[in-house]
GURO-546770 format. One record per residue: y, z, x of N, C-alpha, C, CB in turn; residue number from 0. Coordinates in steps of 0.02 Angstrom, whole numbers, plus 50000, padded with zeros to 5 digits. Last residue first. Glycine has a CB too. Layout:
    n.yy    n.zz    n.xx   ca.yy   ca.zz   ca.xx    c.yy    c.zz    c.xx   cb.yy   cb.zz   cb.xx   seq
       Y       Z       X       Y       Z       X       Y       Z       X       Y       Z       X   NUM
...
END
This chain:
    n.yy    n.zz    n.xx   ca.yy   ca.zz   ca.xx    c.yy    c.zz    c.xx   cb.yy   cb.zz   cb.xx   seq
   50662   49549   51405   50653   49499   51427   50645   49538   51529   50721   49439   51393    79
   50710   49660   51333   50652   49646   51312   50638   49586   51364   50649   49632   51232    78
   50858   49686   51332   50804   49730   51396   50751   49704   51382   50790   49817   51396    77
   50903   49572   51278   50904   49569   51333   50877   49627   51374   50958   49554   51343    76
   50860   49620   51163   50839   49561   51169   50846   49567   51254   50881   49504   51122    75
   50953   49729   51139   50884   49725   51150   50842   49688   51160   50863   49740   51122    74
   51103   49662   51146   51059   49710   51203   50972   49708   51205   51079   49795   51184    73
   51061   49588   51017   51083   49545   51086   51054   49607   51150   51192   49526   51089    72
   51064   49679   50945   51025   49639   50940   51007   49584   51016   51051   49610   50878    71
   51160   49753   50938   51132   49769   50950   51077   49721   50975   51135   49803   50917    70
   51285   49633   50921   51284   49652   51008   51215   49709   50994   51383   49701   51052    69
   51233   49625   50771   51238   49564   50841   51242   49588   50925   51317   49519   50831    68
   51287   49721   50729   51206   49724   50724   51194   49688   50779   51166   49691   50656    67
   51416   49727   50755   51361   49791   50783   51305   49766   50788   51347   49857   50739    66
   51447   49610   50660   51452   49607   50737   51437   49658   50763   51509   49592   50764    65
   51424   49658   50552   51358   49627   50574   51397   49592   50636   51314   49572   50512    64
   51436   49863   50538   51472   49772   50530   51395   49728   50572   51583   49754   50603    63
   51358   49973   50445   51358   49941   50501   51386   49868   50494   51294   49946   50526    62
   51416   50122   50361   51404   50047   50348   51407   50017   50422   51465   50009   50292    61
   51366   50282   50382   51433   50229   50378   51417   50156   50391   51491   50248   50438    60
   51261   50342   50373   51297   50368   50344   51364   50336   50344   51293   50423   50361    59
   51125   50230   50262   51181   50265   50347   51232   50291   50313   51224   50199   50418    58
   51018   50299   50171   51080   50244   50170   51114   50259   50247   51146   50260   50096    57
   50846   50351   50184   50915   50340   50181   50954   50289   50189   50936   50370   50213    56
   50697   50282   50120   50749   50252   50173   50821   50277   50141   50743   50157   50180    55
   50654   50305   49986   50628   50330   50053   50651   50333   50114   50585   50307   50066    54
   50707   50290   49896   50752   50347   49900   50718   50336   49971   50749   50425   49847    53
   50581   50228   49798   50662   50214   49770   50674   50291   49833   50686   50226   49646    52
   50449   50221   49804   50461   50189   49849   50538   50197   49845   50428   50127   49846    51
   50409   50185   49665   50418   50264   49685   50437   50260   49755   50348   50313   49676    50
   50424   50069   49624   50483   50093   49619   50476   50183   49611   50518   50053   49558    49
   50310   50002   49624   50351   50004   49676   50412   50046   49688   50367   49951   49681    48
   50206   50131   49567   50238   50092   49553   50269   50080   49614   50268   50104   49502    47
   50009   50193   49607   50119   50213   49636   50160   50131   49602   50139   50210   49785    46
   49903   50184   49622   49923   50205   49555   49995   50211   49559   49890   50271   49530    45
   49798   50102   49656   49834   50076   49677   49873   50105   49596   49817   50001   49709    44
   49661   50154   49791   49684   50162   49718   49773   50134   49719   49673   50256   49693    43
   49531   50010   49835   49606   50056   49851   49635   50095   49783   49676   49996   49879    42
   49371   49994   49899   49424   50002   49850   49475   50040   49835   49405   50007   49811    41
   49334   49832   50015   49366   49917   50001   49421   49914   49939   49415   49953   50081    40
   49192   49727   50053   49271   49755   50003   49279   49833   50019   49260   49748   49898    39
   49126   49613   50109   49118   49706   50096   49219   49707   50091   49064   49773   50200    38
   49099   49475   50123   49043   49529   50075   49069   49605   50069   48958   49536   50118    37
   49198   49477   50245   49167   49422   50197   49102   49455   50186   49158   49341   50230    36
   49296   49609   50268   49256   49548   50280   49240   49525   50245   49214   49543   50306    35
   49390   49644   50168   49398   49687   50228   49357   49622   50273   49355   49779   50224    34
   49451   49646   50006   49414   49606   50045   49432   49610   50120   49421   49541   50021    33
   49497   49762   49904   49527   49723   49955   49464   49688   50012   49584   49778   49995    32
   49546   49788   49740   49489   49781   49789   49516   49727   49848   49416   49751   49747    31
   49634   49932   49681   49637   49853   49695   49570   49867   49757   49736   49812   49731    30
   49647   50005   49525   49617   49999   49576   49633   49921   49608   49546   50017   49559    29
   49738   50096   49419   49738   50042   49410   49699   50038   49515   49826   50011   49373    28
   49731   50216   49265   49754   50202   49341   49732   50141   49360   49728   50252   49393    27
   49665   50240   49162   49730   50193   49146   49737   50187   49212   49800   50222   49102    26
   49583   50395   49238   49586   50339   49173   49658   50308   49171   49571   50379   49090    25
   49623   50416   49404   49592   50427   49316   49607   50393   49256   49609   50487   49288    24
   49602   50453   49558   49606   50410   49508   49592   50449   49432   49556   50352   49528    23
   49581   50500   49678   49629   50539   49656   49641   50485   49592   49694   50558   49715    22
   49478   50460   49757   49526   50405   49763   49585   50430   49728   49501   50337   49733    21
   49383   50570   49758   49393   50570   49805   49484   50513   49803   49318   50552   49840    20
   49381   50538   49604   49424   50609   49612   49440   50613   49690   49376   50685   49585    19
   49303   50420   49587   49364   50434   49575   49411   50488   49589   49363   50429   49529    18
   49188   50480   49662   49237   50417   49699   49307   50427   49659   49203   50322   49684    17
   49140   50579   49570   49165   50576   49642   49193   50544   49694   49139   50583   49663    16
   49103   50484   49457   49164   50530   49479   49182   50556   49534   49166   50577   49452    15
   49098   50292   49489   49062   50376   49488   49120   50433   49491   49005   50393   49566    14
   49165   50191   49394   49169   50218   49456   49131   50273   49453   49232   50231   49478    13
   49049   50074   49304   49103   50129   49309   49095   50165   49375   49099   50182   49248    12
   49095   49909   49284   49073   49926   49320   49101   50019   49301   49088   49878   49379    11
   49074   49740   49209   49115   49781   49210   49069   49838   49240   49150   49787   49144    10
   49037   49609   49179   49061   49622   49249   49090   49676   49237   49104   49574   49284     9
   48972   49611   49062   49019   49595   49039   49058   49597   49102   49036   49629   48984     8
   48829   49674   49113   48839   49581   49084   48911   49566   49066   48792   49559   49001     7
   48889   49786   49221   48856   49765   49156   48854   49706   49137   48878   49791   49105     6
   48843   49861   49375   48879   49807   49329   48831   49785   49281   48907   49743   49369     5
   48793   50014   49416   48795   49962   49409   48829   49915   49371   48759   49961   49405     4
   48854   50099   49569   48874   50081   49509   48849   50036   49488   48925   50072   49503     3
   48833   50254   49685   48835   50181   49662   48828   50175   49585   48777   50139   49696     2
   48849   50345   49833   48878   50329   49774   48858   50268   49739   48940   50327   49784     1
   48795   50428   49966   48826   50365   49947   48820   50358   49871   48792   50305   49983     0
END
């Protein structure tokens, strides 16, 4: 287990093995996520949103929103 202490200024350094396990490095940017009340997990949070650009193809022919409607409608109606 790994640990860090905080300085009077709340500032903290990651050990390197946390960073290299979190694939982090300098300028990268961490978010702490509050899991329960006292214990956090720290995420590396180095992807812009806009690497996220391409992940979802386009169809290959535009769907009318009377398709979407009788889809929507079928599945509704096996869901019941």
């Amino acid at each position: 287990m790994s640990t860090a202490t905080i300085t009077s200024k709340g500032q903290i350094t990651i050990p390197a093995t946390v960073r290299a396990a979190l694939g982090v490095e300098a300028g990268d940017r961490v978010e702490f996520v509050q899991v329960e009340p006292g214990h956090f997990e720290l995420v590396a949070a180095t992807q812009p949103v806009t690497a996220l650009k391409g992940l979802v193809r386009k169809p290959a022919s535009p769907v009318t929103i009377a398709a979407m409607n009788e889809a929507i409608a079928t599945q509704g109606a096996k869901a019941r």
